[in-house]
C-alpha positions in Angstrom: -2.2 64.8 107.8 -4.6 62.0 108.4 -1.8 59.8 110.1 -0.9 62.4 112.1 -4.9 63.0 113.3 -5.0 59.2 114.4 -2.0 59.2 116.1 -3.3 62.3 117.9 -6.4 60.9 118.6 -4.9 57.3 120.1 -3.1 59.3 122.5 -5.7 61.4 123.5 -7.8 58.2 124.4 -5.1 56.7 126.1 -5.0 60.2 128.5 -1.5 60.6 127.3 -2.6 64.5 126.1 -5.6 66.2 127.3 -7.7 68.4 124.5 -5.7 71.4 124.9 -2.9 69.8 123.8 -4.1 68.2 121.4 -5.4 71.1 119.6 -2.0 73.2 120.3 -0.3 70.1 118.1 -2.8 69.9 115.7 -2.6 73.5 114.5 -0.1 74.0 111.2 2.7 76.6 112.1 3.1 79.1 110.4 6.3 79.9 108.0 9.1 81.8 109.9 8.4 85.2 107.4 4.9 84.9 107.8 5.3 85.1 112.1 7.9 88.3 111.6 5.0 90.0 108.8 2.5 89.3 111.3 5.0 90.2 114.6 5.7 93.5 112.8 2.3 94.6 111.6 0.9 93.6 114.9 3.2 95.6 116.8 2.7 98.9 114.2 -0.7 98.5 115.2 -0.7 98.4 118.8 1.6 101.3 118.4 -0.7 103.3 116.9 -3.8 102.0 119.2 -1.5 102.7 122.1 -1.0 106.7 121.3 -5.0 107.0 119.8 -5.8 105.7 123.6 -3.1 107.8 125.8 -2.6 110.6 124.7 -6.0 112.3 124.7 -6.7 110.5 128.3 -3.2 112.1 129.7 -4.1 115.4 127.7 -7.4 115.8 129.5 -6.5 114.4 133.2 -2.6 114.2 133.1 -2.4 112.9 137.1 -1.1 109.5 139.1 -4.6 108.2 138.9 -5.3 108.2 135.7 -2.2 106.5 134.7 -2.7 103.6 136.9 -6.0 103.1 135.3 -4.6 103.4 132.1 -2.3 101.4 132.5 -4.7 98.7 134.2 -7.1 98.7 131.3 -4.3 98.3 128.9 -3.1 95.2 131.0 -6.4 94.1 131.2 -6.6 94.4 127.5 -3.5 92.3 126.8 -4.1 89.4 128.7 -7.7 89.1 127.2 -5.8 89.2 123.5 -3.4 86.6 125.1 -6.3 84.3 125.2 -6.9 84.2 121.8 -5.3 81.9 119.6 -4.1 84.0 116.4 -0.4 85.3 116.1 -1.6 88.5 115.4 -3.2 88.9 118.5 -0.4 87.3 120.5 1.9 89.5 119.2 -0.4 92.4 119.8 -0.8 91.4 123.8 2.8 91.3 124.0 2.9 95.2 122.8 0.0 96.4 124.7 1.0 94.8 127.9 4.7 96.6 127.8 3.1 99.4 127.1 0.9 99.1 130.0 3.6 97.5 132.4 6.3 101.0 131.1 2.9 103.4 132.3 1.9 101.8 135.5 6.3 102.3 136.4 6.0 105.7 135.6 3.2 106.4 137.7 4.5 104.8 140.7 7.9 106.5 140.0 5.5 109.7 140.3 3.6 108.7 143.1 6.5 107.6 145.3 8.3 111.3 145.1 10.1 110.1 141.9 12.8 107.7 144.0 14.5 105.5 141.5 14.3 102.0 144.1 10.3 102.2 144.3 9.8 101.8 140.3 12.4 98.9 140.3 11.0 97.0 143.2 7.3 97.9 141.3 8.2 96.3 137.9 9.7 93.6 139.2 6.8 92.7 140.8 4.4 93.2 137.9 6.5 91.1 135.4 6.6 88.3 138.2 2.6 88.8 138.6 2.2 88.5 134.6 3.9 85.3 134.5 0.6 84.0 135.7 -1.5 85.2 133.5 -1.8 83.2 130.2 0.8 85.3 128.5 2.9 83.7 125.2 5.8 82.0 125.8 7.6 85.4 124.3 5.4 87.7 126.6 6.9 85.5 129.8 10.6 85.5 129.0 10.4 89.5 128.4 8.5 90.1 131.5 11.1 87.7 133.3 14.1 89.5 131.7 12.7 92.8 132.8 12.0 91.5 136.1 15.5 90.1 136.8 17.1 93.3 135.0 15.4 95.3 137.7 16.4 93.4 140.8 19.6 93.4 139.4 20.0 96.9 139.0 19.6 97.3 142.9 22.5 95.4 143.6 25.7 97.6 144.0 28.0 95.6 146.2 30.6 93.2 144.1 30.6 90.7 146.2 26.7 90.4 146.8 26.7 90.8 142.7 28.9 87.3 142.9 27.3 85.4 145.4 23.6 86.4 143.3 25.5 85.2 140.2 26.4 81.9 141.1 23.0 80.9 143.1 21.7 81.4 139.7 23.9 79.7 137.9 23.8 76.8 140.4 20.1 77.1 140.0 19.7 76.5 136.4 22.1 74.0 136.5 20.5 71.9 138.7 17.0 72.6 136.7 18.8 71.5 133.3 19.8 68.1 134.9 16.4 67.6 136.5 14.6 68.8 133.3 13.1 65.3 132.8 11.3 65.7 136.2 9.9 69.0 136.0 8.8 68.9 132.1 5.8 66.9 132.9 4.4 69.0 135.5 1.7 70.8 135.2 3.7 74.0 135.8 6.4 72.8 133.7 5.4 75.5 131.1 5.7 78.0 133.5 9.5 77.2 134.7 10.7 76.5 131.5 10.7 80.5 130.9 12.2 80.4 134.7 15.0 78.5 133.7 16.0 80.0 130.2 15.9 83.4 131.4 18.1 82.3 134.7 20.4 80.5 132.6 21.0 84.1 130.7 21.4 86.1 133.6 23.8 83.6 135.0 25.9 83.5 131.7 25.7 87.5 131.7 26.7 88.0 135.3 29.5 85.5 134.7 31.1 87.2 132.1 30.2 90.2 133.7 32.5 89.1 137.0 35.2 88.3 135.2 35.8 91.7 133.0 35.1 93.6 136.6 38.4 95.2 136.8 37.6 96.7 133.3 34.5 97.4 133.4 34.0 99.0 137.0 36.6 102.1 136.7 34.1 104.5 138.6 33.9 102.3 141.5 30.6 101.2 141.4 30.6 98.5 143.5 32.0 99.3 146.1 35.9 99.2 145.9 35.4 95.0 146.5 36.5 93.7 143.2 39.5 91.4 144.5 37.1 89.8 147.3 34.3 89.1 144.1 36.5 88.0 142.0 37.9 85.4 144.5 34.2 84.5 145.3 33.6 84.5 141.3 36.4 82.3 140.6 35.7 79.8 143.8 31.6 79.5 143.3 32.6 78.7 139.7 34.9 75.9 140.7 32.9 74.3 143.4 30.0 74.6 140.4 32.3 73.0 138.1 33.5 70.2 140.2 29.9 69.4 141.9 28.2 69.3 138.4 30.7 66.7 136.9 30.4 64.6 140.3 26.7 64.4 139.9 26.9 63.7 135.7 29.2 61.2 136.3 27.3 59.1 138.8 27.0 56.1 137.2 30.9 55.6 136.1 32.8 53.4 137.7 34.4 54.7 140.9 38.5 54.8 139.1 36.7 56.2 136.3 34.8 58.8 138.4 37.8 59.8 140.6 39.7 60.4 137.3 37.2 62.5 135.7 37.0 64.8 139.2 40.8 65.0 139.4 41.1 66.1 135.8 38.0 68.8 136.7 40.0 69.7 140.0 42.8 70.9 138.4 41.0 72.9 135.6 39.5 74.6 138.2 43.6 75.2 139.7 44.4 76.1 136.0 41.8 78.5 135.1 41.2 80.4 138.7 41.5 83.5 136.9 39.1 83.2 134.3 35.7 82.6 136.7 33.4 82.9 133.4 35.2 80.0 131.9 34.6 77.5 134.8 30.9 78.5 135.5 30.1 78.6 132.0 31.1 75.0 131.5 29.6 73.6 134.4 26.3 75.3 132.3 27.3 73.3 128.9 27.4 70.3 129.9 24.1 70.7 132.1 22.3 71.9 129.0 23.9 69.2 126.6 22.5 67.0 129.6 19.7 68.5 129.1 19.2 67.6 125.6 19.2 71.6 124.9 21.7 72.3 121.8 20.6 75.9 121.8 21.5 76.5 125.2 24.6 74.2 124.5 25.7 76.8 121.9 24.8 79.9 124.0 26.9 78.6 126.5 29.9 77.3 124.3 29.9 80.9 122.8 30.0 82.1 126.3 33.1 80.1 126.7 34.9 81.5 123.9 34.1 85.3 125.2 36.1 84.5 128.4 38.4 82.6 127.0 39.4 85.2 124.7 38.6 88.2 127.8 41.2 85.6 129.2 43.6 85.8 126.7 43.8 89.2 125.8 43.5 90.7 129.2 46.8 92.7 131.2 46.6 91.2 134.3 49.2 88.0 133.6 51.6 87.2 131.3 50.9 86.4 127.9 53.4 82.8 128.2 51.5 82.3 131.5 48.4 82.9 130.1 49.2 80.7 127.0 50.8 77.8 129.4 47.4 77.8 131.6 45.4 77.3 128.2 47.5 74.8 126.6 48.0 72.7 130.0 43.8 72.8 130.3 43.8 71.6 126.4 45.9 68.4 127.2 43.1 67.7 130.3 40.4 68.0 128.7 41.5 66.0 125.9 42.5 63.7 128.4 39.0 62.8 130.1 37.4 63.2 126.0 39.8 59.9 125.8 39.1 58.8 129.4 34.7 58.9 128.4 35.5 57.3 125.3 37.5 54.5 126.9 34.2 54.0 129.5 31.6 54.2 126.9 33.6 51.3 124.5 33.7 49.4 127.5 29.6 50.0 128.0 29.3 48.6 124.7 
């Protein structure tokens, strides 16, 4: 403890930390159980403050009104907990402040004639407000997931639904490689949440894409589903192809035009299974990225569209097993072609 309190202080005089941080790494974490004890008794309690404060206020003036000020003073009330430095309380913010976020929705939903676009557009727009606030890192990724679950929601052509998915994707790819640049800035803490919760919408609308034919029977979106899934399919493979030609920048130029060949005809191969090709262009950004979480969202990503792939009716089985057994020998091919370049590095 007392090494760690002089290496802390050495790089606070050499301006390497300021004291916030300091303090934020000189604070013992708490055991794993003792965070989901406190996460659940802190969330029983703001359930119970939540109904005490309500319910009597909706029974006595039940109106738009007094739900908006409701719910401001219970937003106001979370990000003041937010502030403080106990888990309890952060866990307790994160409660209040959905709870407050789900009223102030219902009361515009109410106030704008109950029309289902206006409460989208309005929570949206709170969650993106919150992120700047000093919310927890958990309050920010729930207010950005609700956020991007209610833009999403308002999209209902296929092919708009595509062209969304792979900006994101192409997006948070580009973050992951840049990560060294953007970690050290002072808003780094606030794209970091930006990035992870892109990276999962992009994963989800990219599996989504590819199971369209299954999963949009009712014709949801807009009888396109051959036009999205070519625009699925072709975004993924110009992702795929411009990801490995930045990565591989610094191999030789055989070497290079090699590894972009091999990626060229994957992307030929695998046409048909769009997931697969955008999802890899996402692992190996996030292995860039020195992120082995994401690296093993995105792997297990792989293997759902790989076995959607499989298992699907539209092609043959041989076909099916021919395309997956020719991509095999190609990707073992540039494994040996990076280990034959990385022998020679040393």
């Amino acid at each position: 403890m007392t090494n760690n309190s002089a290496l802390l202080a050495s790089l606070q005089q050499d301006g390497i930390i300021d004291n916030a941080t300091a303090k934020q790494l000189s604070a013992a974490g708490s055991p794993w159980w003792l965070q989901v004890l406190l996460g659940i008794a802190a969330w029983i309690a703001s359930i119970f403050m939540i109904c005490s404060f309500i319910g009597p206020l909706l029974a006595l003036a039940d109106n738009t009104t007094v739900r908006m000020l409701a719910a401001a003073l219970l937003l106001a009330a979370a990000i003041w907990l937010a502030t403080k430095p106990h888990e309890f309380l952060q866990q307790m913010s994160v409660a209040i402040a959905l709870a407050g976020q789900g009223l102030l929705v219902f009361a515009v939903y109410e106030l704008f004639g109950q029309q289902y676009d206006a409460p989208r557009y309005a929570c949206a727009l709170i969650s993106g407000l919150l992120l700047f606030s000093p919310l927890n890192p958990l309050h920010q990724r729930v207010s950005l997931s609700i956020a991007a679950a209610c833009l999403l929601s308002l999209l209902s052509s296929a092919a708009i639904l595509a062209s969304v998915s792979s900006v994101l994707a192409a997006i948070a790819v580009w973050l992951w490689c840049n990560r060294p640049r953007w970690a050290s800035l002072a808003h780094g803490g606030k794209i970091k949440p930006l990035l992870e919760v892109g990276t999962l919408a992009a994963l989800g609308l990219t599996l989504f894409g590819q199971c369209l034919l299954v999963i949009d029977s009712s014709s949801w979106l807009d009888n396109q589903l051959a036009i999205a899934q070519a625009l699925y399919s072709a975004l993924g493979s110009v992702l795929l192809i411009s990801t490995v030609f930045w990565l591989s920048r610094l191999a030789t130029v055989p070497s290079r035009l090699v590894l972009l060949s091999i990626t060229t005809l994957l992307c030929v191969l695998l046409y048909p299974a769009s997931g697969l090709l955008t999802s890899s262009a996402l692992l190996l950004a996030c292995f860039y990225g020195c992120s082995t979480r994401w690296a093993a969202l995105c792997l297990l990503s792989m293997l759902f569209a790989i076995s959607q792939f499989y298992y699907s009716l539209e092609l043959n089985l041989l076909y099916k097993s021919g395309l997956l057994a020719l991509s095999g020998m190609l990707v073992l091919a540039a494994w040996l072609l990076l280990q034959r370049y990385q022998r020679r590095l040393v």
